[in-house]
Structure formats: structure tokens, C-alpha cells
N, C-alpha and C positions, 0 to 999 in steps of 0.2 A: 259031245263030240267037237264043237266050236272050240269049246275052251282047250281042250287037248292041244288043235292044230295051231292054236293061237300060241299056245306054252312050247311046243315044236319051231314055230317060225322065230321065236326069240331065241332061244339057247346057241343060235348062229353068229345072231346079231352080240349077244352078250361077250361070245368069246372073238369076236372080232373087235370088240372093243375092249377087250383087256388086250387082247395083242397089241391092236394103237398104243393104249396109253401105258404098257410095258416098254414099248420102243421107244418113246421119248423119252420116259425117265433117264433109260440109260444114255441118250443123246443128251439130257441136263446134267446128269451125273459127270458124262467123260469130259464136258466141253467145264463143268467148275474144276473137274481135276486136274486139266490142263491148264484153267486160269491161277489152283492155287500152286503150281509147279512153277509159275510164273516170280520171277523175282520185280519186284517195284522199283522204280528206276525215276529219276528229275533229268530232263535232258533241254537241251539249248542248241540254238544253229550256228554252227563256225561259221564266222566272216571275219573279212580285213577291214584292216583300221590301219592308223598312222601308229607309228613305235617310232620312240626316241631310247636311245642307251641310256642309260642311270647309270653312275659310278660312283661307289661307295668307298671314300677312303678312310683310315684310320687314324686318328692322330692322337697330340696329346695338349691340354688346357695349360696356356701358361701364361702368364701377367704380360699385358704390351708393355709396361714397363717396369723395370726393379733397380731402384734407385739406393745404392749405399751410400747415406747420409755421412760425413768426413768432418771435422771441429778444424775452423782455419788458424784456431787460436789454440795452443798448449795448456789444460788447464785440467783443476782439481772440479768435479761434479758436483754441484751444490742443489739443484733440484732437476728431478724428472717427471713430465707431464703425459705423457703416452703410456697407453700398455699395447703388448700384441693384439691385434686385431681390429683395432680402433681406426675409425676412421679421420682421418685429418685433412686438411684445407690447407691449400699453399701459402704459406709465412706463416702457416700457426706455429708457436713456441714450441717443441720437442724437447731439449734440455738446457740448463741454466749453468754457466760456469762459474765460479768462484770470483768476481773483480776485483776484490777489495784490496791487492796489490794495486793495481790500475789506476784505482780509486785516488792512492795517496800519491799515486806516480804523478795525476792530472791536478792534482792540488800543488804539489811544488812547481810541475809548470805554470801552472795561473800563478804563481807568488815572482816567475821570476817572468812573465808578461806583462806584469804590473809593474817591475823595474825597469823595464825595457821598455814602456811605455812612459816610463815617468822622466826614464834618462832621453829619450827622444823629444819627449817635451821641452826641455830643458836647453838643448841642443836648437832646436828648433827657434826659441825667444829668443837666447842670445845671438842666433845668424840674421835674425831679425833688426834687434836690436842695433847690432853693428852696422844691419844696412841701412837703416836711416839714418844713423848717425854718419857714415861716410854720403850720401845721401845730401845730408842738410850741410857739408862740409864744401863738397861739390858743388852744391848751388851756391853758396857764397864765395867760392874763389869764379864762378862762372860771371858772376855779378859785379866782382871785383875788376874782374877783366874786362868788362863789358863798358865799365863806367873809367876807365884809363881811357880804354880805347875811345869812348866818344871825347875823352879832354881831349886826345891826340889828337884827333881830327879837327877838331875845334880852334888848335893851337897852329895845326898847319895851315887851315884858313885864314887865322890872320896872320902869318907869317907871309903868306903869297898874298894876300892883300897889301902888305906895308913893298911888297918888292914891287909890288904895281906900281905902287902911287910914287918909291924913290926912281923907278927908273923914266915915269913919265915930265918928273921935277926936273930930272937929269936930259933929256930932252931938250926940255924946253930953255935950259940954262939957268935954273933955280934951284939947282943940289948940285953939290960935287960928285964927281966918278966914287969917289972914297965910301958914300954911303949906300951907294945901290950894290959895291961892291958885298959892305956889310950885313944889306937884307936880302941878296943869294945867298950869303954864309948861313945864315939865319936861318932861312926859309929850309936849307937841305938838310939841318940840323932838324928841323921841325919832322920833314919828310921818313928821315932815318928813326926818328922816336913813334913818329904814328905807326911804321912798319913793324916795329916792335910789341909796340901794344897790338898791331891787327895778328899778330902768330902767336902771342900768348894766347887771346881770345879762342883763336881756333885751337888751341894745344886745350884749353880748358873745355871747351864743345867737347873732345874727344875722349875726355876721361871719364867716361859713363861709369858709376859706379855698379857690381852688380851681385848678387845674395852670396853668401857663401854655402852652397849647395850642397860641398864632400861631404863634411861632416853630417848635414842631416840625412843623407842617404845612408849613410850607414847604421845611424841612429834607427833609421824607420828598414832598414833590413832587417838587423836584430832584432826586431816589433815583429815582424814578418814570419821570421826563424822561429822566437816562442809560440806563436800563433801553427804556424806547419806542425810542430811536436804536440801543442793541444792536440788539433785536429786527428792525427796518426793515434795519440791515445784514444779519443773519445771513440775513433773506428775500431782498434781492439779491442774497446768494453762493448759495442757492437754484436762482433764477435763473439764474444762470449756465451751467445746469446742464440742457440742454434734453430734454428727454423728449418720447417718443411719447405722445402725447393720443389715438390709438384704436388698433387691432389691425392690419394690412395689411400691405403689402409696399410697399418703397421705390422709388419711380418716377426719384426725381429727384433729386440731391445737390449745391446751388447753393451750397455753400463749401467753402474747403480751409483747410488748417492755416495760421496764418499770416492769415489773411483778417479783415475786419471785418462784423458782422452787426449788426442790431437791427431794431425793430418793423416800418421800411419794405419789408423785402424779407424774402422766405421762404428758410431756413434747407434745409428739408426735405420734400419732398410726397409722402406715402403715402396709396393707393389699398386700398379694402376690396373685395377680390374675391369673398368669400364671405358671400351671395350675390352675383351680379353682376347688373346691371340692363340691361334692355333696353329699349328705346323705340319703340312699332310704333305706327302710324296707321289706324285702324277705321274705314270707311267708315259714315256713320252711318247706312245701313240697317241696320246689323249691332249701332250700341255699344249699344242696349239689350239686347241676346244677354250680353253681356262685362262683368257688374259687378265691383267689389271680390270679390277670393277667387276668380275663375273659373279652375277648371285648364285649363290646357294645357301641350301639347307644343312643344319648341325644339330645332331640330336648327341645326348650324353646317356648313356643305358641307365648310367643311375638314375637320374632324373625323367622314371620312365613317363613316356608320353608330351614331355616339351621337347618342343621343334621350333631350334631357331634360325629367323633369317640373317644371311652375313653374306659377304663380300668378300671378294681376294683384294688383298691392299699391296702383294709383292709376290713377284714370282723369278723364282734365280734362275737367270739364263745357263748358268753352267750345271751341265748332268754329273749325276753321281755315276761314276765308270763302272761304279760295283753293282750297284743295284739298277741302271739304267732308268734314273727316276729324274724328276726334278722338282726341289722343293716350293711349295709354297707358302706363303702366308696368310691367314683366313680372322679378319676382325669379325667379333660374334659382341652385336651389343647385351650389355649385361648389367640395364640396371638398376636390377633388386638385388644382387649380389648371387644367385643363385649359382650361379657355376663355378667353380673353384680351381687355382689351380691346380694341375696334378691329376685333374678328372681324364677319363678319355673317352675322346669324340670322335665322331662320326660323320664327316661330310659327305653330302650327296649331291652330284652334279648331274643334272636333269639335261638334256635336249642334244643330247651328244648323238650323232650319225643317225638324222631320221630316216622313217625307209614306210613302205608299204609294205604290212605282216599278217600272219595271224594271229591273233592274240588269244588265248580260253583260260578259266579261271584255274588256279593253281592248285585246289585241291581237285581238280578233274583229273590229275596224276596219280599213276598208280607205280610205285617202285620195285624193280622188280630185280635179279640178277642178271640178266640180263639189259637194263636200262629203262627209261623210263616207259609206260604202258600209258594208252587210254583205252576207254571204249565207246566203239559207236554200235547203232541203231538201224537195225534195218530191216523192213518187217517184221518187227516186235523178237528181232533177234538181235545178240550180241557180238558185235566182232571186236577184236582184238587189235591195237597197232603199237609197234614202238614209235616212237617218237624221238627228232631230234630238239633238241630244246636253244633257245636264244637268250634273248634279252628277258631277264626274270626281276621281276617288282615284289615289292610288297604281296600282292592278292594275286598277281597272272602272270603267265609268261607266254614268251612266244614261239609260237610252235615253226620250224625252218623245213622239216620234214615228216610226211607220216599223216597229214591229214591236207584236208583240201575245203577252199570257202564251198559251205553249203553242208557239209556231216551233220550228221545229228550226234551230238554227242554227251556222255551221261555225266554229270556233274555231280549227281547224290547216288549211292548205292551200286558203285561201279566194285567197292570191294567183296563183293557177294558175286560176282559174275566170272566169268570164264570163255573162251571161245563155243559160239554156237548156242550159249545160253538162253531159256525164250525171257525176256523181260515185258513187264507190264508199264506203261509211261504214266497209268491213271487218264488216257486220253480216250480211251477206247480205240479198233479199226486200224492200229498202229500208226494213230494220227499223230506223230511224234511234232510236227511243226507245233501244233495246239500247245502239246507240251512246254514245248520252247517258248513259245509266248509267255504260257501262265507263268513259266520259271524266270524270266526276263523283267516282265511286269513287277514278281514279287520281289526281284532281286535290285531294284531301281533302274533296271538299263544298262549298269556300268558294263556291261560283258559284250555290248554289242557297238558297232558302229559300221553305220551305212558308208 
């Protein structure tokens, strides 16, 4: 009888406890098939940061210089040392002209510099010769004259002596009047002679003998003349002789051996690659952004993945009417030779009109026909926004309208969703910030700024 009531008081408890643990299954059941209804979703927190405009313009690679090489001299090609694409160094030889006319031109001028040398010589000793000889001719009529003159004076001395001593004889009543008469005659006779010798003297002082000059200037012009027409040859065989006028590389080789050249037509055109210049067009909301010296970056799609630094080196004040542009000039150093002309590039000018935005990763965009979409999070549901879009980079862009600092918003698995969608973040409790975190941390940070 025990055991009966004992087997009665269970059958109660037994099916009360399959009711429990029927009830929960199906509360495990509903609550997994609502989590696997659930789409997986990576989500991140909108916040503002600084935005600067990027402006991307287009150009085209072309040499800062291109130089057409020109022959100063008229002449037949006798050797060429260049080919296309070679590089050369300024005054290296590029082609060789023919001299050997030149040659014999500057050998009969030396043969008649040697006569014109020899007849100047010549000229030169006899103007010489002459002048010493008038010279030594000179000093002895100067000598001649000199030695009169002292007899003269010698001879009037004692002629005005002898009139002393007749007229003191005369005096004293020891001569006649007759003889003092005789030694004034004497005496002026003597006077008038010495006066003669002292103006020869000085006539002979005056005749300075002096080189005969005409002739050897002209002799040593003619010296002068042969010597100019060397030198004008020896510069045309110079000439002949064509060198690089800058540093580059050879584009273009318009003669061959054999061939005739001169000033009409270019010889040789080398291109300076380093740096190379670019030519982009700035919309002139933007050219007061872009003075002389502005860096930026230049990528070439061929050369995918090199990014190079450059500078604006010219920027033309006058707008194009047509396009509303203004051009500039972009030196891009270059040198391993990598960029070519004729490539085309791509300059990007960074820091133009900063501002306070919001920034979110570019693939967080969903395109739609109506325009662009994202989705945010909230209570582990999805909602829907259009969005107006801003300033677009590489990885992100910026959002002007349709979101606000603080969203949670889905950056992975946003194309599986729809408005009202339940999404799972992998955070559990619809801890979406968590989410954002682990997605930030794995993402290095770039997406966020305090």
C-alpha cells in the first residue's frame, strides 16, 4: 500500500516536470531562431574630425625642356655619336662635320701670316735702321754746333777784351782814337758771329730725330688681319663640331652620316627629364589655394602605386575664358628616369578649405537609385538613411547630411540588410559601442577622431 501512494504522489511531480522543461525548450528554440534570423553586422561610432578638400587634377608628362640642337656651320656629316634615347651631358660631342675644306683654308692663311710676318719684320729693321742712322747724323751736327758756338764765344771775349785795354790806352793818351775805333768794329763783328753760332745751336737742339712709325703700323696691321682670318677659321672648324648645349636624353636623331646640315634644320633634339613637368588646369575657385612653391602629390596610373612629391614652379595669371581654368606648371623630380613623357598624371592637392565634418569609411556606402544609403543600429535593428556626401578620399568620405556625431553605423554586412532588419553586432545585448571598439581597434583607428 506504501509503495502504491508513493508511485501516485510522483506521476504529478513527473508531469510537472516535463511541462518545465517542455516550456523552456521552446523558449531556447524561439530565442536561437530569432538570433539565426538575425543578420551579422561590424559597426563603428560616427564622430567629427577635421576634413581638408583633396583636389585631383589631370594632366599630361612632358620634358621641362626640349631642346632642338641647330649646326652653326653649313656642312656635310662625317660622324654621329648619339642614338635615341641616350643619355648625354652638356658639351658631349653629338655629331662631327666634314672640316677638311677648313683645314686647307687655315693652312694658306698660316702661309700668308708668315709673309706678313716676315714683311713686318723687315719694315720694322729698316725704320730702325734709318733711325739711328739719322740719330748718329743729329748728334754730330748737334756737336758741331756746339763746338762753333763755344769758339764764338771765346772769340767775343777776346775781342771785348782787346776794346778794354784800346780804349783805356786811349784814355790815358797812349793810342790813338783810330784804334779803339778799330776794336769796337772788331768786337761787333765778333758779337754778330757768336749770335749766329748760338741760333744754329739752338736750330740743331730742335731737330729731334724720330722713328718712322707709318710704315710699321701698317706692316703689323697686315700681321693683325692674317692673325683675325686664322682665328674666324680655326672658330668654324669649332663649329663643326656639334655638342650638347644641356644635360638630357636624345629624343630624336634627324641626320646620318653622309648627310648635309646647317642652321635651317635641327641636327639633334634632347629632352630634360629631370625634373619633368606637368601641366594641370585649376579651376579658379581653387587657384588662390595653389601659389608658386605649393607641394603636392603626382601619381601616374601606369606606374601603379608610385607617389610623387612636386611642387608648383609657374602658375599663369590669365584664365582660360573657355574653360574657366588657369593653368599650371608642376616640376615632379624624376631621377631614375621612370616617368616618361606623354604619361598621364594625376595631381592631388591636399588642405584646400578645412572644416569640422563627419568623416565614415567609404565602403560603409550603399548605392542605391535613389542615392547614396547607409545603415545604422539601434537595438540590434537596422535603419536606413540617405545620405548627402562631401569631400571623398581614397578610403572615406564625408558625410554633409543624414547622419549625426554618435550613430552607430555598419561598415561590414550593411548589403544584406533592409529597413527594420534585426542585425546581430557579435557583441551581444545590442552593445553596439563594444562593437565599434573591437572594429576600430582592428581597423588601426584610422576611422575615428576625437
Amino acid at each position: 500500500m506504501r509503495r502504491l501512494r508513493y508511485f501516485l504522489l510522483f506521476i504529478p511531480i513527473l508531469t510537472l516536470s516535463s511541462s518545465l522543461m517542455a516550456g523552456c525548450s521552446q523558449q531556447t528554440m524561439a530565442l536561437n531562431k530569432k538570433t539565426s534570423q538575425s543578420t551579422p553586422v561590424k559597426v563603428i561610432t560616427v564622430r567629427q574630425q577635421n576634413i581638408a578638400d583633396t583636389i585631383t587634377l589631370n594632366g599630361q608628362c612632358t620634358p621641362a625642356l626640349l631642346t632642338k640642337v641647330v649646326s652653326k656651320q653649313t656642312g656635310k656629316v662625317s660622324g654621329v655619336f648619339v642614338q635615341p634615347g641616350q643619355a648625354v651631358t652638356a658639351g658631349q660631342t653629338l655629331i662631327q662635320l666634314d672640316t677638311s675644306d677648313l683645314q686647307i683654308q687655315l693652312q694658306q692663311q698660316q702661309a700668308a701670316l708668315q709673309v706678313a710676318q716676315a714683311q713686318a719684320d723687315k719694315v720694322a729693321s729698316d725704320a730702325q735702321r734709318s733711325y739711328t742712322q739719322a740719330t748718329n747724323a743729329w748728334g754730330k751736327e748737334k756737336s758741331t754746333a756746339l763746338s762753333t758756338l763755344n769758339q764764338e764765344q771765346a772769340n767775343l771775349e777776346d775781342a771785348k777784351m782787346k776794346l778794354q785795354r784800346e780804349q783805356s790806352l786811349y784814355a790815358n793818351g797812349a793810342a790813338p782814337e783810330q784804334d779803339v775805333n778799330s776794336a769796337e768794329l772788331a768786337y761787333k763783328n765778333e758779337q754778330t758771329k757768336y749770335q749766329a753760332a748760338e741760333k744754329q745751336y739752338q736750330l740743331a737742339l730742335a731737330d729731334s730725330t724720330t722713328l718712322d712709325n707709318n710704315s710699321t703700323k701698317l706692316a703689323q696691321a697686315q700681321v693683325a688681319q692674317s692673325q683675325a682670318a686664322m682665328a674666324s677659321t680655326r672658330h668654324s672648324i669649332d663649329e663643326m663640331t656639334i655638342t650638347a648645349p644641356v644635360s638630357g636624353v636624345i629624343v630624336s636623331r634627324d641626320v646620318e652620316i653622309g648627310g648635309v646640315v646647317g642652321a635651317q634644320n635641327s641636327a639633334v633634339t634632347i629632352a630634360q627629364l629631370d625634373p619633368i613637368k606637368i601641366m594641370v588646369n585649376v579651376p579658379e575657385t581653387y587657384i588662390d589655394k595653389v601659389p608658386v612653391h605649393t607641394a603636392l602629390n603626382v601619381s601616374m596610373p601606369v606606374l601603379k602605386g608610385a607617389v610623387y612629391k612636386a611642387v608648383v614652379s609657374r602658375v599663369n595669371p590669365v584664365e582660360d575664358s573657355t574653360t574657366k581654368t588657369y593653368a599650371i606648371e608642376v616640376d615632379v623630380p624624376n631621377p631614375d628616369g621612370r616617368i616618361k613623357p606623354g604619361m598621364i598624371a594625376q595631381a592631388s592637392i591636399g588642405g584646400i578649405n578645412e572644416h569640422r565634418g563627419l568623416v565614415i569609411p567609404a565602403n560603409a556606402l550603399v548605392q542605391t537609385p535613389d542615392g547614396p544609403k547607409v545603415f545604422t543600429v539601434e537595438g540590434n535593428v537596422a535603419h536606413q538613411h540617405l545620405v548627402q556626401i562631401g569631400t571623398i578620399k581614397k578610403d572615406t568620405v564625408e558625410v554633409k547630411a543624414g547622419l549625426k556625431a554618435g550613430d552607430v553605423l555598419v561598415t561590414e554586412g550593411q548589403e544584406f540588410l533592409s529597413e527594420g532588419k534585426s542585425v546581430n553586432t557579435g557583441t551581444g545585448n545590442g552593445n553596439q559601442q563594444g562593437a565599434a571598439t573591437h572594429h576600430r581597434k582592428k581597423a588601426g583607428g584610422n576611422n575615428e577622431t576625437s
